[in-house]
C-alpha positions as CSV (number, residue, x, y, z in Angstrom):
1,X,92.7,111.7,69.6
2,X,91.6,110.5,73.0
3,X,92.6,106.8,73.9
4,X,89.5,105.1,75.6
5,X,92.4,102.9,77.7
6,X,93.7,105.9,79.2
7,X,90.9,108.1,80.0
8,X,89.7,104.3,81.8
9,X,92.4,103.7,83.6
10,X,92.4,107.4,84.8
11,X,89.0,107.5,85.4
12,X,89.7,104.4,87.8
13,X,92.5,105.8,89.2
14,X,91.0,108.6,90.4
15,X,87.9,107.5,91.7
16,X,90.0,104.7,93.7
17,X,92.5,107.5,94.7
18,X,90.0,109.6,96.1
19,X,88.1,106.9,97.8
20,X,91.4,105.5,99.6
21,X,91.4,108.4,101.6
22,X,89.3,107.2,103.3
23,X,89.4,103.2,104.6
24,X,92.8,103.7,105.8
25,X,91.9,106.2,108.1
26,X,88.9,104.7,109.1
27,X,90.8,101.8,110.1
28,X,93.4,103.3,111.9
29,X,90.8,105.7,113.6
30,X,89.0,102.3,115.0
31,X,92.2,100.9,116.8
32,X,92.6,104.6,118.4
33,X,89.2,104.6,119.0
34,X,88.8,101.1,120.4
35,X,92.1,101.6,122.9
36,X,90.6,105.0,123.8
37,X,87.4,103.2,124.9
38,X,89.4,100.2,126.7
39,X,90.8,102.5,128.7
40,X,87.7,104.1,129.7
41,X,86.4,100.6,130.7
42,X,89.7,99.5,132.8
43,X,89.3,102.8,134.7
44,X,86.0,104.3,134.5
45,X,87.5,107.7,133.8
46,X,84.9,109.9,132.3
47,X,87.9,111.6,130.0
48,X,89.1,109.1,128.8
49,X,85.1,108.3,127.7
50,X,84.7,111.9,126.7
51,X,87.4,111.8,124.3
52,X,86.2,108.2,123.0
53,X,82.8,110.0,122.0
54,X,84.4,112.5,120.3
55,X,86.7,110.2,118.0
56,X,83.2,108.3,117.8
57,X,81.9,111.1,116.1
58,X,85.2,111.8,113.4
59,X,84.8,107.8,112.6
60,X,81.4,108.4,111.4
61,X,82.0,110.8,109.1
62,X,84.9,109.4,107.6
63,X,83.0,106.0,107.3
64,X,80.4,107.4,105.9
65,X,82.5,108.8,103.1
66,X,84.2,105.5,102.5
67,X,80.8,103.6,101.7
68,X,79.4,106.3,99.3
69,X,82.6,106.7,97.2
70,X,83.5,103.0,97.6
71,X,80.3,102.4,95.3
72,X,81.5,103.7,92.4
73,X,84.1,101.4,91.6
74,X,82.1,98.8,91.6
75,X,80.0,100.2,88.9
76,X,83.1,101.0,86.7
77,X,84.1,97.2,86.9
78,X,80.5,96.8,84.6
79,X,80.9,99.9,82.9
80,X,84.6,100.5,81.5
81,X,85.8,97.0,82.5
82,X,83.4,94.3,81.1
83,X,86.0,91.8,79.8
84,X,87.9,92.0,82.6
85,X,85.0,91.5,85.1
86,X,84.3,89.0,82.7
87,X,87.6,87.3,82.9
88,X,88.2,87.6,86.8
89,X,84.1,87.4,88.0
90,X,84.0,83.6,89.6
91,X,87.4,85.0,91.8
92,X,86.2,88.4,92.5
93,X,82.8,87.1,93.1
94,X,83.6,84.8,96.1
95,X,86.3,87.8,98.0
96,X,83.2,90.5,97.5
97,X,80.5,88.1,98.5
98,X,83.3,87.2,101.9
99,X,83.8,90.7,102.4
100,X,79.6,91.6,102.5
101,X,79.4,88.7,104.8
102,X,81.9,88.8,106.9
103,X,83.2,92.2,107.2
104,X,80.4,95.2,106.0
105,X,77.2,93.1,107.6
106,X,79.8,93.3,110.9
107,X,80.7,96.8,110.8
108,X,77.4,98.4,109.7
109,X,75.7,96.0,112.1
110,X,77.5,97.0,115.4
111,X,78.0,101.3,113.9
112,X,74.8,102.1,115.5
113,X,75.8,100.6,118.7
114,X,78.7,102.5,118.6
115,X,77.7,105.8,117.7
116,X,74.1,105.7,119.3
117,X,74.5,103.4,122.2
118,X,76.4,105.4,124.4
119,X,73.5,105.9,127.1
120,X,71.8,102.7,125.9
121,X,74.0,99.6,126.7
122,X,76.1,99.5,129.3
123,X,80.4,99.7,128.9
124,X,81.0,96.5,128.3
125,X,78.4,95.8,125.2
126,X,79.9,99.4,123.7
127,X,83.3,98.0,124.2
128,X,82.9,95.3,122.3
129,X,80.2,97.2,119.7
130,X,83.6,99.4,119.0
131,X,85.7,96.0,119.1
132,X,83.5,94.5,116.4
133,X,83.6,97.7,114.1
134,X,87.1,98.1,114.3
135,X,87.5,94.3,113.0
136,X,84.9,94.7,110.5
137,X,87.4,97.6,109.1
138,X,89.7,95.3,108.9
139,X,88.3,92.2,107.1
140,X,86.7,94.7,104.8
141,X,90.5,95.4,104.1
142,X,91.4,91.4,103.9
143,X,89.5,90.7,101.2
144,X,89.7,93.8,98.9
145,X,93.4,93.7,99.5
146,X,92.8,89.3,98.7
147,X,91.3,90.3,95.5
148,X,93.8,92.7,94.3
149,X,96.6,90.5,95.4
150,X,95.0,87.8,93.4
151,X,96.0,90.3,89.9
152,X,99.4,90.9,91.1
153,X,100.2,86.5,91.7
154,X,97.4,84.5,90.6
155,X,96.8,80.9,92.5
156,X,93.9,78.5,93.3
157,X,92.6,78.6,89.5
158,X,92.2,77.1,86.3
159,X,91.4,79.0,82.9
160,X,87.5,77.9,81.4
161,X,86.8,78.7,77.8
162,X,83.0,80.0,77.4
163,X,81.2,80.6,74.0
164,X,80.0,84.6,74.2
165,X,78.3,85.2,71.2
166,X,80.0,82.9,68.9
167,X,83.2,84.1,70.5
168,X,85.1,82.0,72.7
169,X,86.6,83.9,75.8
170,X,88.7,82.6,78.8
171,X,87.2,83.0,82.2
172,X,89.1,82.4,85.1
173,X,87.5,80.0,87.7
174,X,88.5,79.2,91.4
175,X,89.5,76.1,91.9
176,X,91.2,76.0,95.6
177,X,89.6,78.9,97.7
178,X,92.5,79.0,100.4
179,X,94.9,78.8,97.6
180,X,93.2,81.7,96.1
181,X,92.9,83.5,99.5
182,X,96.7,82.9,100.1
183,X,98.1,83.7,96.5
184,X,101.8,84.3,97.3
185,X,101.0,88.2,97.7
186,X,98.5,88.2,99.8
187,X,99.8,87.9,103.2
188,X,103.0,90.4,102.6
189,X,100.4,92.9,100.9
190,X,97.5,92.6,103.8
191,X,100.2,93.3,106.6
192,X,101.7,96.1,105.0
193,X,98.3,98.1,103.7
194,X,96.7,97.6,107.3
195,X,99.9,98.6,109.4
196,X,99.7,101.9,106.7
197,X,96.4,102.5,108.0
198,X,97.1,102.5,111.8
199,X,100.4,104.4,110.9
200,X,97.7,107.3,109.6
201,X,95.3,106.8,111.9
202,X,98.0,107.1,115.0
203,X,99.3,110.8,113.3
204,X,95.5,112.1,113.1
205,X,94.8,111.5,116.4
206,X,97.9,112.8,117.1
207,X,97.8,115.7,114.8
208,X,94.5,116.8,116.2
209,X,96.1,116.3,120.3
210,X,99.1,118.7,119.0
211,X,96.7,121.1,117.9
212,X,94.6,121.7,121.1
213,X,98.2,121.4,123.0
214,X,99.5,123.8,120.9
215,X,96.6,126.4,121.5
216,X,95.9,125.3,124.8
217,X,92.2,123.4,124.7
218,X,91.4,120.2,126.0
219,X,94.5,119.6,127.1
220,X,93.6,117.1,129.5
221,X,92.1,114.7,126.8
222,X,94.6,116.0,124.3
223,X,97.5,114.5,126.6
224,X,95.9,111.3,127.4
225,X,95.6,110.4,123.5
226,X,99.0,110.9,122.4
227,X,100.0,108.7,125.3
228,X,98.2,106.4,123.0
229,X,98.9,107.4,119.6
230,X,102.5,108.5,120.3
231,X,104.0,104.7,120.8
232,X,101.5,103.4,118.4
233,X,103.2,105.6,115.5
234,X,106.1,104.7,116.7
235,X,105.4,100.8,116.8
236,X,103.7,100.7,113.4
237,X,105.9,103.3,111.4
238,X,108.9,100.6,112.2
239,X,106.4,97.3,111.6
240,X,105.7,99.2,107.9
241,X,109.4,99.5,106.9
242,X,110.0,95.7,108.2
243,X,107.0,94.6,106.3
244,X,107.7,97.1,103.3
245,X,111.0,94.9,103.4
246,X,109.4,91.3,103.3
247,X,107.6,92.3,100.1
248,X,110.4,93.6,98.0
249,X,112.1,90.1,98.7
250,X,108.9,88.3,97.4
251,X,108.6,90.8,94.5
252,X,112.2,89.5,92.8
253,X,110.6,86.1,92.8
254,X,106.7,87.0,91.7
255,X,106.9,90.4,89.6
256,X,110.6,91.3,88.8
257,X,109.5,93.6,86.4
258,X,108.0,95.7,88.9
259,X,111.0,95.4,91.4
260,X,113.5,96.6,88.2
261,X,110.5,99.8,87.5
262,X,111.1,100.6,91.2
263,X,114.6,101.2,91.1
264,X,115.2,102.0,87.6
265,X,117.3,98.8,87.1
266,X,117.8,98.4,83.4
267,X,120.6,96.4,82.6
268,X,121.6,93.1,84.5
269,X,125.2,92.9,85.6
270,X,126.8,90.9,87.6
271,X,127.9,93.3,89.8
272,X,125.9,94.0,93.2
273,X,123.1,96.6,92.9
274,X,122.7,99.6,94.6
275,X,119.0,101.6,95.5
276,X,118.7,105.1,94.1
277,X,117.9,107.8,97.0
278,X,116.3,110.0,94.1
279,X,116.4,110.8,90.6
280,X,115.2,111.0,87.0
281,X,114.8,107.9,85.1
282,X,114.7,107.8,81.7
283,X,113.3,104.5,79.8
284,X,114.3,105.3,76.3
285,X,117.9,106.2,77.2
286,X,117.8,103.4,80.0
287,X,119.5,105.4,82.5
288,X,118.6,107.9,85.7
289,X,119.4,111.1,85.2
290,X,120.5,113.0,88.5
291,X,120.5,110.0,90.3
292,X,122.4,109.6,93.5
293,X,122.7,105.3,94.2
294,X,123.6,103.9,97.5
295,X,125.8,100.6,96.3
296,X,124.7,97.2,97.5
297,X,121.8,98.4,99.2
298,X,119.0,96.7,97.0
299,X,121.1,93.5,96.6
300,X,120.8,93.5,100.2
301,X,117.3,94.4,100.5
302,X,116.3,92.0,98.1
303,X,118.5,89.1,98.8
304,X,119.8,90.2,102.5
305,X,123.6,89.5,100.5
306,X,124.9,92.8,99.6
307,X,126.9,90.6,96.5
308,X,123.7,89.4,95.1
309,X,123.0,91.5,91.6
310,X,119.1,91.7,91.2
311,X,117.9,90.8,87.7
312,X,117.1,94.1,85.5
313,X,114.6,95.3,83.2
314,X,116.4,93.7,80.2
315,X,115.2,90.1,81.4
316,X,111.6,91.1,80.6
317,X,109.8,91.1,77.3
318,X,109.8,94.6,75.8
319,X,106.0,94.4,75.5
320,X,105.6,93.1,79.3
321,X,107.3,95.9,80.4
322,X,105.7,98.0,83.0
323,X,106.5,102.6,83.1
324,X,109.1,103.2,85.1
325,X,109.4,106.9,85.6
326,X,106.0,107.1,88.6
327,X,107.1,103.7,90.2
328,X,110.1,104.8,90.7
329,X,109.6,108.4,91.8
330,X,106.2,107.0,94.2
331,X,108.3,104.1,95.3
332,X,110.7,106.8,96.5
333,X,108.3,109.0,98.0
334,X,107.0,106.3,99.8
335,X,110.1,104.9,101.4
336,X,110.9,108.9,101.9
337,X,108.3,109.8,103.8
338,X,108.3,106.5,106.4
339,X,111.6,107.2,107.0
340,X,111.0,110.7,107.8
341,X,107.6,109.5,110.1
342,X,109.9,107.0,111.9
343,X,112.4,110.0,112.8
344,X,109.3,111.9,114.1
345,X,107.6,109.0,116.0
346,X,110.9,108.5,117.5
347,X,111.4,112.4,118.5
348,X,108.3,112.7,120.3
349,X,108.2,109.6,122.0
350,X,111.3,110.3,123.1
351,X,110.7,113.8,124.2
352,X,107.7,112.4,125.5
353,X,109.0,110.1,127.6
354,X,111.2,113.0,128.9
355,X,108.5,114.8,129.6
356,X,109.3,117.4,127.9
357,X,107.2,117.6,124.9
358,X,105.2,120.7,125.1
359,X,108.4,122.5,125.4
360,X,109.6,121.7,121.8
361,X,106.6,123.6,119.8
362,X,108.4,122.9,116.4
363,X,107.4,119.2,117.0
364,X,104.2,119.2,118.0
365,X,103.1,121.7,114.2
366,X,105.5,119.0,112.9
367,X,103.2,116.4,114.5
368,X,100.3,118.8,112.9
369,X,100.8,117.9,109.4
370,X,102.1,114.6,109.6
371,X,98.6,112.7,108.5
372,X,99.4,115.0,105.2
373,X,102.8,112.9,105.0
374,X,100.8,109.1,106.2
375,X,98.2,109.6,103.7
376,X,100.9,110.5,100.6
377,X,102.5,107.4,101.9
378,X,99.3,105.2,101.7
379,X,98.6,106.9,97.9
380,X,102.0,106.3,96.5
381,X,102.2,103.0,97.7
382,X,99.4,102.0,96.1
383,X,100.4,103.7,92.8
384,X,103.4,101.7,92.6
385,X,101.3,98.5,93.2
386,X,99.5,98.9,90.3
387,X,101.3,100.9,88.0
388,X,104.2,98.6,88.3
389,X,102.3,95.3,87.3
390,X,101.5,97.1,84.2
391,X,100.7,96.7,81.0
392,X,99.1,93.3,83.2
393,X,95.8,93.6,84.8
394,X,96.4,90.2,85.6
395,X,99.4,88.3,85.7
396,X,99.9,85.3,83.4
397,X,101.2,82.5,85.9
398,X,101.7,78.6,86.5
399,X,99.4,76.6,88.0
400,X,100.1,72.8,88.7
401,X,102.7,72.5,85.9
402,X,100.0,74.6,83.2
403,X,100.9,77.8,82.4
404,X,97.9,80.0,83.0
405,X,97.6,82.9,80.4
406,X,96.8,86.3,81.7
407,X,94.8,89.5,81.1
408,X,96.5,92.7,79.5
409,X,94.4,96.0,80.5
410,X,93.7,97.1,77.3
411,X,91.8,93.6,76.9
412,X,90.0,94.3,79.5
413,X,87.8,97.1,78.5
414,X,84.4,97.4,77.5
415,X,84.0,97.3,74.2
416,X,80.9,99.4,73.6
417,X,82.0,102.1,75.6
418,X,83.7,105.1,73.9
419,X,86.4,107.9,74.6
420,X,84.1,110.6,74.9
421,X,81.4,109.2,77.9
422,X,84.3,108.5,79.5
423,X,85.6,111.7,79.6
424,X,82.4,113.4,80.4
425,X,82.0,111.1,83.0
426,X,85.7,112.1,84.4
427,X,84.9,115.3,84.3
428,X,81.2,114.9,86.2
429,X,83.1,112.3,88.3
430,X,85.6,115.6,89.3
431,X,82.9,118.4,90.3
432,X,81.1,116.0,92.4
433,X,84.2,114.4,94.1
434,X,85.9,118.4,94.4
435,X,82.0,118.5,96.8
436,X,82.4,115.8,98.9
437,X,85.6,116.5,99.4
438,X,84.7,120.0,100.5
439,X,82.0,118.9,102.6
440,X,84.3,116.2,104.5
441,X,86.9,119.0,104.9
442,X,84.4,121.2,106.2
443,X,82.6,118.7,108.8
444,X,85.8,117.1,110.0
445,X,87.3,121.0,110.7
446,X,83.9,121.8,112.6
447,X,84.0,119.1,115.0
448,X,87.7,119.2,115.6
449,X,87.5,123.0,116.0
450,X,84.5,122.4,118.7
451,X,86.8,119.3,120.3
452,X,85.3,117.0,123.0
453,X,82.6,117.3,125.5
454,X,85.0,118.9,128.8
455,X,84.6,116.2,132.0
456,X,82.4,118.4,133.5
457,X,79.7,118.6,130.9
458,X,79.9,114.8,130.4
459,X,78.9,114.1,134.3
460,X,76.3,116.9,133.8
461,X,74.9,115.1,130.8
462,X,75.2,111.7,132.7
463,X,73.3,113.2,135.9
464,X,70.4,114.3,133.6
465,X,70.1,111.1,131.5
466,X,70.6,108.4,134.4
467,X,69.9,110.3,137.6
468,X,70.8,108.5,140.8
469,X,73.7,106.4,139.3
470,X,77.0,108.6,139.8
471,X,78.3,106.8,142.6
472,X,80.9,109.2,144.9
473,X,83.9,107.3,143.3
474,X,82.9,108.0,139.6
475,X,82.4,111.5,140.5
476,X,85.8,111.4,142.2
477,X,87.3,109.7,139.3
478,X,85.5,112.6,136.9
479,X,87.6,115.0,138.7
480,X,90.9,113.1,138.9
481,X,93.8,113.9,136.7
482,X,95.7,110.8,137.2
483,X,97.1,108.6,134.7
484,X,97.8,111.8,132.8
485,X,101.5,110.6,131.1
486,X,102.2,114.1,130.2
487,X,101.3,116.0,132.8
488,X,104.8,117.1,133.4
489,X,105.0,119.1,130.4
490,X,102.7,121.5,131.7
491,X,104.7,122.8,134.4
C-alpha cells in the first residue's frame, strides 16, 4: 500500500536535491568569478579577462539550471502541500516576495550585462554588473535559507484561526518581520549554507585548473586561478567547520531532538558525552552498532566543557521523535568529508606556496574530484537539516509567554491529492530530471574541454571589435606573464 506522506515527502526531496546542485555552485562560481574579474580591472591583464569570460560562460549554464528546476518546488507547495502552504503562507509570502525583489530582479537584471556586455560597457560597469550578480546569488540564498529557518525555530508570529469551509484551521501570521527574519536559526544557518557554497565553488574552479595543469592546456590561466581558488578553499573550508560548530551549540537549546538523532544519543546520563566517528544506529534497540565514540568530544562541542552530558533522545516525546539512522550517518558524512577538504586545501596551499605543486600529480587528480566531495557535503547537510526536525514541518514554539502550536508533515498535505499521481508524477519528475541532468553534464564537459579563449586570440578579437584602442602597454601587458604565483612549478 503506498503511503501518500512518503511518496510527498520523496517527491520533494528529490526535486529539492536535484535542484541544490545547483545555487550553491552558482554562488560560489560568482565570488571566483567576480575576484577573477577584479583582477583583470586592477591590472588590465588580458588573462586574467580571458579566463573571467570563460567562467562567465560556466555561470550561465549553471544559472540557468537553477531557475528552471527551482520552479518546481514552488508548484509542489500548492500541489502536495496545501495545508501547509496554508498554514505557513503570510511568513513564506513576505521572504518569497523579498527574495523576487531584492535578490532575482538583481541578478537576472545585471546577467545580461555580465554575459553580453563584455565589448559593450566598459570594465568598470562589467565589474560591478559581475558585483551585483554575485550578490543577487546571495540574497536569493538569505531569504530561502530565512524561510526555512523560520520551520526549524519559529519567531515574529502569532497563530490566527480562519473558518475554511466550516472548518476552522490555524494560520500562522507575521507579526514582527525582523523577528521573523532573525528567528534564532537564521543567522547560524545563512553563514554556514553560503560559506558551503564558496567552499564548492573554490574546488570547481580548482578542479577544472588541475585538469588543464595536469594535461598541460592553458596553463597560464589555469595557474593564475588556483592562486585564487587555492586560499579561498582553504579560508572557507576552515570558516565551515567554525560555523558548523556555532550551530550545534544553538541546536541543544532550539531542536535537541535533532542534536540527539545526529549522534545517536539515546539515553541521558550524567556522565560527559562523546561524538561517534562512525557506526550503525539502531532506534529500536537504542544503541550503535559498530560504533567507535571519541569521549567528551560532543560535550565539548556542544557546551565547550568536556564534563557537560548533552541531553538524549529519552527527554523527547516518543511521537516528536525525529529518524535517527540518515541524520546520523549524513551528519557523519558531512563532518567527514570537510575534514578531509580542510586536509586537501591545506596540502595544496602548502605545496603551493612551495612552489612545488605541479610536481605532486596525486594532488592535483585529488584536487580533480574534490567538487564531487563539496557537493556531497552541501546534500548531506541539508538532509540532516530536515530530516532531523522530523516528524515537524514546523516547530511548535513560545512566543511572548504563549505557546505557539506547530505543524506535523503529515498535516500538511493536500488532501485531495492521492498515492498514485504522486508516484506517476515521481516517476515523470525522474526521466525528465535524468535529461537535464545529461544535458548540463554534457554542456559543462564541452566548454571545459574547449577551455578559455588563449591571450592571443582575445587581443585578436579586441583588435577586430574596437580597432585603434590597444594602446602599446595593453599589448605589452597581453604578453606578460607576470603575477603568475605558480610559475615556478613549471620549471
Amino acid at each position: 500500500m503506498m503511503d501518500v506522506e512518503i511518496l510527498s515527502r520523496l517527491q520533494f526531496a528529490g526535486t529539492i536535491m536535484f535542484h541544490y546542485l545547483f545555487p550553491p555552485l552558482s554562488i560560489g562560481l560568482g565570488l571566483q568569478l567576480f575576484l577573477c574579474e577584479l583582477a583583470y580591472y586592477r591590472t588590465r591583464n588580458p588573462a586574467w579577462e580571458a579566463a573571467a569570460r570563460f567562467w562567465t560562460r560556466i555561470f550561465a549554464v549553471n544559472f540557468a539550471m537553477g531557475v528552471s528546476t527551482g520552479i518546481v518546488m514552488e508548484f509542489e507547495f500548492g500541489t502536495n502541500w496545501a495545508a501547509y502552504s496554508r498554514f505557513v503562507g503570510d511568513v513564506f509570502g513576505s521572504a518569497l516576495a523579498a527574495e523576487g525583489i531584492f535578490a532575482f530582479f538583481l541578478e537576472s537584471g545585471f546577467l545580461a550585462v555580465l554575459v553580453f556586455g563584455w565589448d559593450r560597457v566598459g570594465p568598470t560597469m562589467h565589474l560591478f554588473s559581475t558585483l551585483m550578480v554575485f550578490l543577487g546569488s546571495m540574497f536569493s540564498a538569505v531569504w530561502i535559507v530565512v524561510a526555512n529557518s523560520w520551520q526549524q525555530t519559529p519567531s515574529g508570529y502569532h497563530i490566527v484561526w480562519h473558518d475554511v469551509q466550516g472548518e476552522s484551521l490555524p494560520r500562522a501570521e507575521v507579526t514582527d518581520f525582523w523577528a521573523m527574519v532573525f528567528n534564532p536559526s537564521s543567522v547560524d544557518r545563512l553563514t554556514h549554507t553560503l560559506i558551503g557554497a564558496f567552499v564548492l565553488g573554490a574546488f570547481f574552479v580548482a578542479s577544472v585548473c588541475s585538469y588543464y595543469l595536469l594535461k598541460g592546456r592553458h596553463e597560464e590561466i589555469a595557474r593564475r586561478c588556483l592562486s585564487i581558488a587555492l586560499p579561498t578553499s582553504l579560508l572557507f573550508t576552515i570558516l565551515a567547520a567554525a560555523t558548523g560548530h556555532d550551530s550545534a551549540q544553538k541546536l541543544v537549546e532550539t531542536q535537541p531532538a535533532k542534536l540527539a538523532a545526529m549522534e545517536a544519543h539515546f539515553e541521558t546520563t550524567d556522565q560527559p558525552t562523546g561524538l561517534y566517528l562512525f557506526g550503525w544506529p539502531d532506534a529500536e534497540e537504542e544503541t550503535v552498532h559498530f560504533g567507535v565514540q571519541l569521549p567528551y568530544l560532543l560535550s565539548l562541542m556542544v557546551y565547550n566543557d568536556p564534563m557537560e552530558p548533552v541531553p538524549g533522545m529519552d527527554q523527547i516525546p516518543s511521537d516528536e521523535r525525529p529518524p535517527v539512522w540518515l541524520p546520523f550517518q549524513t551528519f557523519h558524512v558531512m563532518v567527514g568529508l570537510g575534514t578531509m577538504m580542510i586536509g586537501v586545501s591545506s596540502l595544496a596551499c602548502w605545496f603551493w606556496f612551495r612552489g612545488t605543486l605541479l610536481q605532486r600529480r596525486w594532488l592535483l587528480w585529488t584536487i580533480v574530484f574534490m567538487p564531487i566531495a563539496a557537493m556531497t557535503a552541501n546534500q548531506a547537510g541539508w538532509i540532516t537539516a530536515e530530516v532531523g526536525r522530523q516528524p515537524w514541518i514546523v516547530y511548535p514554539s513560545i512566543q511572548d509567554g504563549v505557546e505557539m502550536i506547530g505543524l506535523k508533515t503529515a498535516d500538511g498535505l493536500s488532501e485531495s491529492v492521492t498515492a498514485e499521481q504522486v508516484l506517476s508524477s515521481i516517476i515523470l519528475f525522474g526521466i525528465i530530471y535524468s535529461m537535464l541532468f545529461a544535458v548540463w553534464v554534457f554542456v559543462l564537459n564541452h566548454k571545459i574541454q574547449h577551455g578559455p579563449e588563449s591571450v592571443d586570440a582575445l587581443l585578436e578579437h579586441k583588435r577586430r571589435t574596437h580597432p585603434g584602442s590597444m594602446s602599446e602597454q595593453f599589448q605589452r601587458t597581453g604578453k606578460s606573464h607576470g603575477g603568475d604565483f605558480l610559475e615556478e612549478d613549471s620549471e
